[in-house]
C-alpha positions in Angstrom: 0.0 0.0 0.0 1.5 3.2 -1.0 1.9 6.0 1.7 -0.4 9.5 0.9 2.0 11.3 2.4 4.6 11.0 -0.4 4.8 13.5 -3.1 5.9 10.6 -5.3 2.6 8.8 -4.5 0.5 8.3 -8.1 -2.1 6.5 -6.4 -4.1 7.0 -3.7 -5.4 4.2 -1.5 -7.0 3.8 1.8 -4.4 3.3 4.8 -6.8 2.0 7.4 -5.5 -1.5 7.3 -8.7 -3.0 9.2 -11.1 -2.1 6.4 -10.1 -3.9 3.7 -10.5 -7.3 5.6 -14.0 -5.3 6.9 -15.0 -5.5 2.9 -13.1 -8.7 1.8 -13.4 -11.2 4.7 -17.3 -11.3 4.1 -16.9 -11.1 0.3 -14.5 -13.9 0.0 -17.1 -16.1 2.9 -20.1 -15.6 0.4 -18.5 -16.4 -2.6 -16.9 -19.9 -0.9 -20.3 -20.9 -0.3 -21.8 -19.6 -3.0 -22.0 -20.0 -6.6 -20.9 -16.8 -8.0 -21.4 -15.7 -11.3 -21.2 -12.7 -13.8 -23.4 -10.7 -11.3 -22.0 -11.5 -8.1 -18.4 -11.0 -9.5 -19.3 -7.3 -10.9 -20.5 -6.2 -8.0 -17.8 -7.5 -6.2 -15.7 -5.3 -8.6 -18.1 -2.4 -7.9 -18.0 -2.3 -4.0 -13.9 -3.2 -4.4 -13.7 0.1 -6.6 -16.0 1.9 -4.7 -14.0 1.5 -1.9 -10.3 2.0 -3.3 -11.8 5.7 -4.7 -12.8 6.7 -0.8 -8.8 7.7 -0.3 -8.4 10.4 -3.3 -12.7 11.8 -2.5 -10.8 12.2 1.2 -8.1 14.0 0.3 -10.0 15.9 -1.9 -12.4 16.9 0.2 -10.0 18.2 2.2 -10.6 15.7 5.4 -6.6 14.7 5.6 -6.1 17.8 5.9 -5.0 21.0 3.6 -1.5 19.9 2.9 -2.3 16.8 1.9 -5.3 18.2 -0.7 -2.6 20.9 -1.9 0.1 18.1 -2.3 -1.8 15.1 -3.6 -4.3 16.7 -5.8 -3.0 15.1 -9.5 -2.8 12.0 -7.4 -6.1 11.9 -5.7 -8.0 13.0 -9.2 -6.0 10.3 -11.0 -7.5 7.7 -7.8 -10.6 9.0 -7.7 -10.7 8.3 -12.0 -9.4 4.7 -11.8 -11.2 3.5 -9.0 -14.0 5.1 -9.7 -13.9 3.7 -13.1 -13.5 0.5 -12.1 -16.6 0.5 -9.7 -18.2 1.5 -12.9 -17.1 -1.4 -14.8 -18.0 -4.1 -12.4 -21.8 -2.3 -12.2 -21.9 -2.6 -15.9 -20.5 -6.3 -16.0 -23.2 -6.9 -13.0 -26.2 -5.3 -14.3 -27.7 -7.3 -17.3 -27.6 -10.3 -14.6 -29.6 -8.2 -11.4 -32.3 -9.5 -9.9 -34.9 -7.1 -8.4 -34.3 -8.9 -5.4 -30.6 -8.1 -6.2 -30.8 -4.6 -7.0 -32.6 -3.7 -4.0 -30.1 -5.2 -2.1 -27.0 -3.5 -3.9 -28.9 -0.1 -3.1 -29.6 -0.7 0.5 -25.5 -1.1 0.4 -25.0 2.0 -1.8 -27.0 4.0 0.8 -24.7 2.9 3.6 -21.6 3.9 2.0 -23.1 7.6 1.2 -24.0 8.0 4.5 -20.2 6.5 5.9 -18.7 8.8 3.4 -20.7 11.6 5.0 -19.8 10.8 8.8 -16.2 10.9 6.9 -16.8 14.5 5.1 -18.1 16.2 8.4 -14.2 14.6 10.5 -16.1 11.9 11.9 -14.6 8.8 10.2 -11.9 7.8 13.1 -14.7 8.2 15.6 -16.2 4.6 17.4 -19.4 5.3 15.6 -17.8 6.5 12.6 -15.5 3.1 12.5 -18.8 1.4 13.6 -20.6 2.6 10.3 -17.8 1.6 8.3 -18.1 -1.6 10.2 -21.7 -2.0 9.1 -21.1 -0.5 5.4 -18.0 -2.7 4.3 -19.5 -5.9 5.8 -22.9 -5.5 4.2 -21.3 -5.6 0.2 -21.3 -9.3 1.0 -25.1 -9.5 0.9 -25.7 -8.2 -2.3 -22.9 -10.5 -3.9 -24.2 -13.2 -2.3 -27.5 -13.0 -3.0 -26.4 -12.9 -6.6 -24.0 -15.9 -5.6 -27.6 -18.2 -5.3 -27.6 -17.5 -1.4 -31.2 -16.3 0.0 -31.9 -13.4 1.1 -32.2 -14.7 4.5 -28.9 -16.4 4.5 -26.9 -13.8 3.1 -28.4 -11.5 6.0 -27.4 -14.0 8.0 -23.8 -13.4 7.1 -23.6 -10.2 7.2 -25.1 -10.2 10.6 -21.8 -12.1 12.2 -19.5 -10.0 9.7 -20.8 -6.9 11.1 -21.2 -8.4 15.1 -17.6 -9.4 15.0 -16.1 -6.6 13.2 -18.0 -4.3 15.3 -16.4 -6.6 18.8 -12.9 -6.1 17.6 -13.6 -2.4 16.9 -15.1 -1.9 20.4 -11.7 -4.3 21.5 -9.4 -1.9 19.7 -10.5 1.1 21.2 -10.5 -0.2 24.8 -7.0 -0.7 24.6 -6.2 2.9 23.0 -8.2 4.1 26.2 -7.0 2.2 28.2 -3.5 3.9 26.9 -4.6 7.3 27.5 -6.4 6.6 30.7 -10.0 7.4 29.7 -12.8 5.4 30.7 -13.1 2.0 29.3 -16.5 0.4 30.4 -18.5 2.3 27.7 -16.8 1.0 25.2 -16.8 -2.4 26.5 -20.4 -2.6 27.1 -20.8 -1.3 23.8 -18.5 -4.0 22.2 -21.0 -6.6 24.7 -23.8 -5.5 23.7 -22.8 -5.9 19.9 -21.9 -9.5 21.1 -25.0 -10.5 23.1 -27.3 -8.8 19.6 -25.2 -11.2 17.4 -26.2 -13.9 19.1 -29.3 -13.3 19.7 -29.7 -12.5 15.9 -28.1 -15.9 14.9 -30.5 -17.6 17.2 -33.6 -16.1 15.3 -31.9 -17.2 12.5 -31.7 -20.6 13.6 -34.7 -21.2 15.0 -36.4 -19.6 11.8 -34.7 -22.6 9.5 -32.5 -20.3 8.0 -29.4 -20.9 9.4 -28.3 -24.7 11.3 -28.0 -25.5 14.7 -24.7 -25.3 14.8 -24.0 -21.2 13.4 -22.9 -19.6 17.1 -19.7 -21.4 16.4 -18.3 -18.7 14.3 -18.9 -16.5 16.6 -16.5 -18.2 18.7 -13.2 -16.5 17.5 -14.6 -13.2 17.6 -16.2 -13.3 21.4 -12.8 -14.8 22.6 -11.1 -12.0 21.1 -13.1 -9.5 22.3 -12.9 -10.9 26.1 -9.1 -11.4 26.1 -8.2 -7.9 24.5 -10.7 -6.4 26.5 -9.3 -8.2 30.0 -5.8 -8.6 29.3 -2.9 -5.5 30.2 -2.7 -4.3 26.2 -1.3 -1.3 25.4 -1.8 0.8 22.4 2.0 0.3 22.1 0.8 -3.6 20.8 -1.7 -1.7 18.1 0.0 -3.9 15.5 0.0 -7.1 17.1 -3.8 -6.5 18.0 -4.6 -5.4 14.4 -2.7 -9.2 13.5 -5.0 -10.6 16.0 -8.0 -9.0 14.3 -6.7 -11.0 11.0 -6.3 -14.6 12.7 -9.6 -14.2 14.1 -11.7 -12.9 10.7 -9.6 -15.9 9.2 -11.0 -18.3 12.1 -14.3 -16.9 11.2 -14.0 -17.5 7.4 -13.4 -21.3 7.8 -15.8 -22.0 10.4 -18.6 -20.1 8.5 -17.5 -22.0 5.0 -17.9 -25.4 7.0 -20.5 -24.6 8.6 -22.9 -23.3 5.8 -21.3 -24.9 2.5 
């Protein structure tokens, strides 16, 4: 990933690591158990576009800051043109094989991201709720590619549902150990990241008992309650930021593979 800050930079992409396994963890869990074809893989292309353009709309919106829109302009136009462009691409590729089911879906997921670009436009993107949103935005791309993968709409939900419970655990985790750092209060924030948790699986147990998902779903929650509980409990520092973010990795990895055994 190239760095903004450079004056060499061409390209522009996002730097958060943690989003981009936010969009492709659940992406990559819907297409392993479903069937994807020419729809599920444009859109795929759309919402991987989409989300490679958000760096160079950033910085030209001014929201990394003055410097960085008066250095990186070229770049961010040039970005903001191929990723944008691709997004473009995939829709085309994706719409002559859109169901109406599919469609509605895909714009459900289009709304979220204008409304996380927003939170982003007005500073509020490194916020908990503004990470929360993006939480909820990235994760949900997966429903409209699976449902165009063969999925139904109720499993694909489904999915999305323990994307977005996890993701939004490890968020909560992540930010109890910064303030734990900077000595601010941490039992908001782990509440929050609890009360994510305890929805999940309450969620996955309508689910089940519904038919839609088996008996056996709350074990990929498993990975992602652990980690919440020992980051949350344990002395970590925000000095460990980068092992905890390679925590956050094993974990969505964990969560792949027991989701693909579970439902495939």
């Amino acid at each position: 990933m190239m760095d903004t800050t450079s004056p060499a930079s061409r390209i522009l992409v996002p730097r958060e690591h943690g989003t981009y396994g936010e969009l492709l963890f659940p992406m990559l869990s819907v297409m392993a158990i479903g069937q994807p074809g020419r729809a599920a893989w444009g859109l795929a292309v759309l919402a991987l576009g989409g989300f490679l353009a958000h760096e160079g709309l950033a910085v030209l919106a001014g929201t990394r800051g003055v410097r960085a829109r008066r250095s990186h302009r070229r770049a961010a136009w040039g970005s903001l043109a191929t990723f944008g462009g691709l997004a473009m691409i995939g829709a085309a590729w994706a719409w002559p094989s859109l169901t109406r089911e599919t469609l509605l879906m895909t714009g459900v997921a289009a709304m979220l991201s204008v409304a996380a670009v927003a939170l982003a436009w007005f500073g509020r993107e490194h916020t908990l709720a503004g990470e929360l949103m993006a939480v909820v935005t990235l994760s949900g791309w997966c429903a409209p590619v699976g449902l165009s993968g063969g999925l139904t709409p109720a499993v694909a939900g489904a999915i999305w549902v323990t994307w977005a419970g996890v993701f939004a655990m490890a968020t909560c985790a992540v930010h109890v150990v910064v303030a734990r750092t900077s000595r601010r209060p941490i039992a908001p924030v782990r509440g929050l990241g609890l009360i994510f948790g305890a929805a999940t699986a309450v969620a996955l147990g309508a689910f089940v008992n519904a038919g839609v998902m088996p008996a056996h779903a709350h074990l990929t929650l498993i990975p992602g309650v652990v980690a919440f509980f020992v980051l949350t409990a344990a002395p970590i520092r925000a000095t460990s930021l980068r092992a905890v973010g390679w925590s956050v990795v094993g974990v969505s990895l964990l969560t792949l593979a027991l989701m693909v055994l579970v439902l495939a």
